[in-house]
N, C-alpha and C positions, 0 to 999 in steps of 0.2 A: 256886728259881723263875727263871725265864728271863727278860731284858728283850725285849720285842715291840713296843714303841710306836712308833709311825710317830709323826715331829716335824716330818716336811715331804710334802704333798700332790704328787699326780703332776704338777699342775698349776706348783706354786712348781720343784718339779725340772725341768719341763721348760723353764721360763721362764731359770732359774739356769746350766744348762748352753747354753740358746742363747741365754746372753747370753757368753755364757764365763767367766764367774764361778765354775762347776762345772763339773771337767773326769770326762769318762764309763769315773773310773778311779780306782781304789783305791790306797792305800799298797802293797800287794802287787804289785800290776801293776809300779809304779814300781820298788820294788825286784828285781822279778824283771829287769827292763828293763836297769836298771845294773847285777845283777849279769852278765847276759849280753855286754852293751855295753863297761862300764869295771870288770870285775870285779877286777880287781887295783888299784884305785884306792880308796885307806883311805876308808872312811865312819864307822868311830869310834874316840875316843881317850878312853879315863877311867884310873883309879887304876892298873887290871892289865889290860886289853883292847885291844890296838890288832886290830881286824876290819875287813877292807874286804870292799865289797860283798859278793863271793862269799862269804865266810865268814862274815855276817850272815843272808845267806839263808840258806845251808846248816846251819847253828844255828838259824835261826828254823824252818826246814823239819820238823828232828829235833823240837824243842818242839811244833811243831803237832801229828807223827804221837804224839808222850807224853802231851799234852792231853787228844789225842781215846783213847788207851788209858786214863786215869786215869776218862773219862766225862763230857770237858768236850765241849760241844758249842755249836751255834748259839745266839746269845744266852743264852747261860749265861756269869754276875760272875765274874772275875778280878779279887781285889781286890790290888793292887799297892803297899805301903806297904816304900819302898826309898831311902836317899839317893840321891845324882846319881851310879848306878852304869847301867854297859853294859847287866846284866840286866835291869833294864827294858825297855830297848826290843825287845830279843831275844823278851820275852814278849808285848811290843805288836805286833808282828809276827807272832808268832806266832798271837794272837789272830785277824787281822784274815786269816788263811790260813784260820779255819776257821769263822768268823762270832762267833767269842763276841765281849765285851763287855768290856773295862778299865776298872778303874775305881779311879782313883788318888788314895792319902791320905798326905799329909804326914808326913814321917816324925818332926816334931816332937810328933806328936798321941799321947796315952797314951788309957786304957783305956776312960774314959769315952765319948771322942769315935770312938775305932777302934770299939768295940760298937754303939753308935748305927749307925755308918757300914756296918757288916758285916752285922747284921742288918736294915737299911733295905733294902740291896740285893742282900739275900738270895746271901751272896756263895757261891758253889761250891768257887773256890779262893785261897788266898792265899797270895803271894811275897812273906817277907820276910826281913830280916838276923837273922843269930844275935844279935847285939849292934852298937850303933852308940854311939860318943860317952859309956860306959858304961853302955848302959840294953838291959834284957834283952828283948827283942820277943819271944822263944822262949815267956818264961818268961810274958806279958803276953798272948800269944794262947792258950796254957793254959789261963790262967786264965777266957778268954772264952768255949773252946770248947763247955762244956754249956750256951752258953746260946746258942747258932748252931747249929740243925738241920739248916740246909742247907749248911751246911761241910763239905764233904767230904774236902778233904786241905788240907796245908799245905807249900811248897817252903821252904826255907830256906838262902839264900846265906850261906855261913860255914862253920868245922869244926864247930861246936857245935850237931849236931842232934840231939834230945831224941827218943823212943819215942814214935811214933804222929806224926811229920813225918819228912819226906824231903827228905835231901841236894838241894839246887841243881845244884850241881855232878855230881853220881850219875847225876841225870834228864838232864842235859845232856850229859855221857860214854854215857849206852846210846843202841845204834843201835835207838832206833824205828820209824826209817824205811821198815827192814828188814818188819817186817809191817805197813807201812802201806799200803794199797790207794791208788795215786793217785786213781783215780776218784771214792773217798769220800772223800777230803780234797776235793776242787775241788768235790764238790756241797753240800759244808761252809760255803764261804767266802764274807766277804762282797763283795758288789755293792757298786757305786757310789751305787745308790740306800735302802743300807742307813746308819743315820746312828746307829747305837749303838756305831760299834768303838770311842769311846772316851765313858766316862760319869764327866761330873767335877761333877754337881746335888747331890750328894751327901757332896761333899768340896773342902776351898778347896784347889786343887792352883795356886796362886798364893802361896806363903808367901814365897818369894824364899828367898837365900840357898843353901848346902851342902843344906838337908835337905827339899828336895820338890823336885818336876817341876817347876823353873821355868826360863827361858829359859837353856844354858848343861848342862842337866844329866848330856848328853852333848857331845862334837863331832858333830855330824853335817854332810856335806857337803851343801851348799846345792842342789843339782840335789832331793835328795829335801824337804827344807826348803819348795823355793817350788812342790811338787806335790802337795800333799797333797789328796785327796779327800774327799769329804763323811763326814761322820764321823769321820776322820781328826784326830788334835791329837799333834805332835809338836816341841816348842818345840826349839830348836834353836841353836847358832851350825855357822858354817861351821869346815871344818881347813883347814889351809894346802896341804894336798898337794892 
């Protein structure tokens, strides 16, 4: 099931944007911007990723045309349960290229609380680690998966992917892009007045520390940090370059 809820009237949008409080521009816009502008300028750094601009887009780009091959579409769950790795955001970008919806769970959280959270918001797809910290997510969304109807696939960052999930790394090595129709990506994507690219009602993606989206969980450069658009949640510190 797709998220469709309008959270802000035409009236508050237009009120928010000409107060400048909201600017009449999305996380994608912005990265496309930098990556044209200061494209060889690093916007991230974690464990194995150093990507600047251009090569954040250009992976976010590939993600969005695999997205929408796998059958993800406009407001259709992306459920993102990942430590403070690059992938992440690669996939929140991606998202917001093609309208779908994010929606992020601590990577401290086991079965009880991932189930609840996955079937709450009827998630489509979910990105997450083979293993983290010794604890098997592979082997834990397994055991969830007959009872999530509307899960349709599952990515897995790691060597260790199991029968009936697909390699992170696999989907991120094939040129998608290659039969991707530009025109259908961009009639995809969302608007500034769309306010679902990222859904976190459903999960505390505030745990602090190593194991959830909390402020830190990448570097990202401060130009995308202090531009984020409505809908848009991308916590963040700045890098030095």
């Amino acid at each position: 099931m797709a998220i469709r809820d309008l959270y802000h009237d035409a009236e508050s949008i237009a009120r928010y944007v000409r107060d400048g409080e909201w600017a009449d521009r999305t996380l994608d816009d912005y990265l496309q911007t930098h990556a044209r502008e200061r494209g060889d300028k690093l916007a991230i750094v974690d464990r194995r990723w150093r990507l600047t601009y251009r090569e954040l887009n250009r992976l976010a780009h590939r993600a969005a045309c695999g997205l929408l091959h796998l059958g993800v579409g406009p407001g259709d769950v992306i459920s993102i349960q990942l430590p403070n790795w690059a992938e992440w955001l690669i996939v929140h970008c991606a998202a917001t290229k093609i309208g779908a919806v994010t929606n992020s769970i601590g990577a401290v959280y086991r079965e009880h609380e991932v189930g609840y959270i996955l079937d709450y918001a009827a998630t489509s797809l979910m990105v997450i680690p083979d293993g983290f910290r010794g604890f098997s997510y592979t082997d834990m969304v397994a055991g969830l998966r007959s009872k999530l109807p509307a899960l349709r696939g599952v990515l897995v960052a790691g060597d260790r992917v199991p029968p009936g999930m697909r390699s992170f790394a696999g989907f991120l090595d094939t040129a998608w892009e290659a039969a991707c129709q530009p025109d259908n990506r961009a009639a995809r994507r969302a608007t500034a007045d769309s306010s679902g690219a990222f859904r976190s009602d459903v999960s505390a993606s505030s745990q602090g520390g190593d194991e959830s989206p909390s402020p830190g969980f990448v570097k990202l450069a401060p130009e995308v940090r202090n531009h984020l658009a409505v809908g848009d949640r991308v916590p963040a510190h700045s890098t030095s370059a």
